[in-house]
N, C-alpha and C positions, 0 to 999 in steps of 0.2 A: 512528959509521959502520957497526958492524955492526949497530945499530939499523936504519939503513935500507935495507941487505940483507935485512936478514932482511922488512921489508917486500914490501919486492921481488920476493924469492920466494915469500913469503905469496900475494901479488896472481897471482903468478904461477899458483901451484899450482890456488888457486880457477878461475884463467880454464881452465885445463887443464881441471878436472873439471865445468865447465860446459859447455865444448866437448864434452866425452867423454859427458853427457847429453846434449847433445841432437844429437849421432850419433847417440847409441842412438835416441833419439825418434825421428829421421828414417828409421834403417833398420827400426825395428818399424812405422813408417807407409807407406815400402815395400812392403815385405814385405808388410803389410795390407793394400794397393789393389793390388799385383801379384795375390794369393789371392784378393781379389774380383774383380778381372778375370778371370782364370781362370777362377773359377766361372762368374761371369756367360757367357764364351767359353762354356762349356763347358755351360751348361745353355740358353743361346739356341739358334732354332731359327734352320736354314739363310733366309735370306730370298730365295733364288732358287729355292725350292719352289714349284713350279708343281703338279700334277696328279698322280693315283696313277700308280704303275710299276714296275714291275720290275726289280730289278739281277740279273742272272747271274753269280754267282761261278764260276770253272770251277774245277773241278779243278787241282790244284798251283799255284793262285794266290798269288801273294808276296803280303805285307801292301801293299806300296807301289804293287801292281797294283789290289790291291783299293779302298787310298784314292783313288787315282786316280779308280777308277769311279766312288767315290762322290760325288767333288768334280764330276766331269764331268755328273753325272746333277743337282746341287744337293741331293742329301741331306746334304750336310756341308758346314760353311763351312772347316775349317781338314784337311787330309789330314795337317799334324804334328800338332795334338792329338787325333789320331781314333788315329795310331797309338802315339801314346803312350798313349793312354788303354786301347788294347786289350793293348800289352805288361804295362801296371798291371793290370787284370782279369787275364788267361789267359799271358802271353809270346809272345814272337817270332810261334811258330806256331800260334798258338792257334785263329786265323780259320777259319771252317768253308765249305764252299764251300756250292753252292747257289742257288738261285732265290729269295730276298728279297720280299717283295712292302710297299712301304711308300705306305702310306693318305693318310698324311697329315703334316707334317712334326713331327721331332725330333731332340732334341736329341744329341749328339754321345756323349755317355755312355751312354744309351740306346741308339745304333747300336752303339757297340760290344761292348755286350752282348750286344747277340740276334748280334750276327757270331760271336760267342765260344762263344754258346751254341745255335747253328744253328736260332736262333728267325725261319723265315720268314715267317709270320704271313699265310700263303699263303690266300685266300677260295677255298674250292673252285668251280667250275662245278656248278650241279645239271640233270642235264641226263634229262627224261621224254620214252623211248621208246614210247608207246604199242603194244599187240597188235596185230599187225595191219598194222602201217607197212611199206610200199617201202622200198628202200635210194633213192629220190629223194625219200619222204617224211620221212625221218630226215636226209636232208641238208640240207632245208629247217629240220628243228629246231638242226641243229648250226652250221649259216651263220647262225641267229639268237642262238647262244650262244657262239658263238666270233668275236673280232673278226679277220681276217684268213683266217676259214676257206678253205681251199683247194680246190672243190668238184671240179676235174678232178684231182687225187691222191688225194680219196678215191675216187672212180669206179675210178682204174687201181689204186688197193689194193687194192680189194674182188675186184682180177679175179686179185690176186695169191698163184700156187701156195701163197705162204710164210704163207699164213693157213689151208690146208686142212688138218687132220687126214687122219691115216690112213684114219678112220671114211667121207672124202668125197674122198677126194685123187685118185680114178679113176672118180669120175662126171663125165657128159655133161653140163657147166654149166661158164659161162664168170664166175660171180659169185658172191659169198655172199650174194644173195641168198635168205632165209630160214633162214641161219644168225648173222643178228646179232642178239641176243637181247635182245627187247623189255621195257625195262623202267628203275628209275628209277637212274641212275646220279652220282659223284661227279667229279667230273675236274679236274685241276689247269690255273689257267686257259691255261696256256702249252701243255697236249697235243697231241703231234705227231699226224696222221693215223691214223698205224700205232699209237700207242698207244691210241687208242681203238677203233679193229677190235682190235686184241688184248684188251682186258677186255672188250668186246663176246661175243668168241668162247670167252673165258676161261668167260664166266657162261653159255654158253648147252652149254658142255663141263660145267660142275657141274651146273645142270641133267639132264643126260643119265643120271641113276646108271644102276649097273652091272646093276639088277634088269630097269629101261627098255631097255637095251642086249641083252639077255638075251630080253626078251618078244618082243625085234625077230627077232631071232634066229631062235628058236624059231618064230615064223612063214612064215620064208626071205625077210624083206625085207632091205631094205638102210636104212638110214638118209635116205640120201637120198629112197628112197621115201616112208617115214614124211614127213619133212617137209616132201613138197610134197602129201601126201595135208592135212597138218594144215593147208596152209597155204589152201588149197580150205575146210576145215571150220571156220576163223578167219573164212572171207568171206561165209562161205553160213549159220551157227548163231553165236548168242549167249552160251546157256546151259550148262552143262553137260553136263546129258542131253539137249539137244537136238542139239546136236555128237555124242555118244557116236553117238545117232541115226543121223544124217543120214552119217558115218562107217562104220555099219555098211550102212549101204545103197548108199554108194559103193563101199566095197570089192566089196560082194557082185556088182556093175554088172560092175568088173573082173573077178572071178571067170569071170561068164558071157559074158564078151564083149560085153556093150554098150557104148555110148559113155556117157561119164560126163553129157557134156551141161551142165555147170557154167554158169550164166552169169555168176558172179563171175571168172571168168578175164575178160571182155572191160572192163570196168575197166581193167585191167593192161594189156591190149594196146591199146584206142583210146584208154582216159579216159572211157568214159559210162557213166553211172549204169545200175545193171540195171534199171531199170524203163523207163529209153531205147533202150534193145537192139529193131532192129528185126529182119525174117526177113534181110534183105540180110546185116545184120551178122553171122551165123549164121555164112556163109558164107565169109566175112574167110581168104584162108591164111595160117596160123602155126601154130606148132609149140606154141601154148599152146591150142590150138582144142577146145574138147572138145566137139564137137558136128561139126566136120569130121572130126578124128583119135582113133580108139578109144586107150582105155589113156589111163595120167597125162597130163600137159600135160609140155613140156620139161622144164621145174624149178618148183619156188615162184613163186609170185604173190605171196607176201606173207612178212612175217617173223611167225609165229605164238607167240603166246604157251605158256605150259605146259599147261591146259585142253585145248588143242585138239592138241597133241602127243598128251596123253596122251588123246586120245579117238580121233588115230589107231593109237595104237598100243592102245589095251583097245577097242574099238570094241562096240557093244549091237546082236545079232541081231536080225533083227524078222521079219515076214511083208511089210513093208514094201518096193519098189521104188522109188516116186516121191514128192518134198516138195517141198512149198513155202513160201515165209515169204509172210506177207500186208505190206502198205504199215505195219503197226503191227510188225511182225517176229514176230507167232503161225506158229506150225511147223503142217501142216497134212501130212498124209500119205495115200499113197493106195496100194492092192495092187495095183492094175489100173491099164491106163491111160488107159481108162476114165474112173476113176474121179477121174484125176491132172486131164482134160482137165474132170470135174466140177466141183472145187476150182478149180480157173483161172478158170472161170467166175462160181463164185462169190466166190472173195475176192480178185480181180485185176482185174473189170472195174469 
């Protein structure tokens, strides 16, 4: 009898520990396709990634603010393994705010890393202002690099006091026009209006050093004078010393009282070409008129480069009165005027 007890329990014990293997088998096989689900979860990409975009983290954003956007935007399939996954990287509050910019889809460990690590992988805008440009020719470049640009807020910002320095905050001008400083710039694609007039003005403020400020000075102009004389000198010469030129013969017009006579200001005022200027057009009233109204024009014509700043303000004496550029842009001067209506003759008919 205790013979076949002890079978009994024999059979018994085996069946125990054959059960108790392959539990084990079954939970290490678990465990093992739960861990590659996960991974798999976790390293697949969102499948309702449509197109690039932008997420805006703001400022004292919770994590579960943040998954949210992300789920709602389709950058993430799961907002609990995005925040679990960020609490493992960095904790709780690790998430950084910010503007995001995501190209093209990935994976959920990947997102929250660069959230961890305020990697927004932002494409700059590169945005070339040319010498020379209008603030309605620069608007034209920036409505074609920015999508959404808003062309009547840049208008009313440019008219706005809170962009003027000291240097121009009590001159007779209702625009910055010819203080937005031409040239090649970087910009984040999301930039409000106002921040790009602000590094506009920023760089055309560096620009200005203190020695520039100082010659202005030391002359009795004013700043603004300077840059609506440069911005005449930007329209009318090309070269360096031909501007230097053409600058010193302007000024000196002022000096004596004559009319400066510019014909690069009617551009600015109708739109035609200076070689389409007729005598009627001469006549046009405006306050940009240099040919009706002795002394500058109202303001800038144009936003002028550093060149022609700095050739109103160092400007080259001459014996010189009157120039002209010829149809190829050769500079052509004259003492007399006379001599001024010689050259017309010859290199303009």
């Amino acid at each position: 009898m205790s013979l076949a007890f002890s079978n009994i329990f024999g059979n018994l014990n085996e069946n125990k520990s054959q059960n108790n293997y392959y539990k084990i088998i079954v939970f290490v096989f678990s465990i093992f396709l739960l861990l590659t689900m996960a991974v798999f979860f976790i390293l697949s990409l969102s499948p309702g990634f449509e197109s690039e975009q932008f997420i805006n983290v703001e400022e004292g954003s919770s994590l579960n603010k943040i998954a949210t956007q992300l789920k709602e935007g389709n950058i993430i399939k799961s907002e609990f393994i995005f925040k679990i996954s960020v609490r493992l990287i960095g904790g709780e509050g690790s998430a950084k705010s910010g503007t995001y910019f995501f190209k093209e889809p990935q994976n959920v460990l990947t997102i929250a890393k660069r959230v961890v690590s305020a990697d927004f992988r932002l494409v700059p805008v590169k945005v070339t202002i040319p010498e020379g440009f209008t603030i309605d020719e620069i608007i034209d470049i920036l409505q074609d690099s920015f999508a959404g640009f808003n062309k009547g807020e840049f208008l009313k910002l440019a008219k706005n006091s809170i962009f003027f320095d000291n240097d121009i905050r009590d001159e007779p001008f209702d625009s910055l026009e010819g203080f937005l400083f031409p040239d090649t710039y970087l910009f984040l694609p999301e930039a409000e209006n106002s921040q790009i007039i602000s590094e506009m003005r920023r760089n055309f403020n560096s620009k200005m050093a203190p020695d520039i400020k100082e010659r202005i000075r030391e002359r009795g102009l004013s700043v603004y004078d300077v840059i609506t004389m440069a911005s005449l000198v930007e329209e009318e010469a090309r070269e360096p010393d031909t501007r230097r030129m053409v600058s010193g013969i302007l000024w000196k017009r002022l000096s004596a009282g004559m009319a400066l006579q510019v014909d690069a200001v009617f551009p600015y005022i109708m739109g035609k070409n200076t070689f389409e200027i007729t005598l009627d057009d001469l006549k046009v009233d405006s306050p940009y008129n240099t040919y009706l109204y002795s002394g500058l024009p109202k303001g800038p014509i144009s936003n002028p480069g550093l060149d022609s700043i700095l050739a109103a303000v160092y400007p080259k004496d001459s014996d010189y009165w009157y120039y002209l550029s010829d149809k190829e842009g050769n500079m052509h001067y004259a003492k007399t005027f006379e001599e001024h209506k010689a050259n017309k003759e010859k290199y303009l008919r």
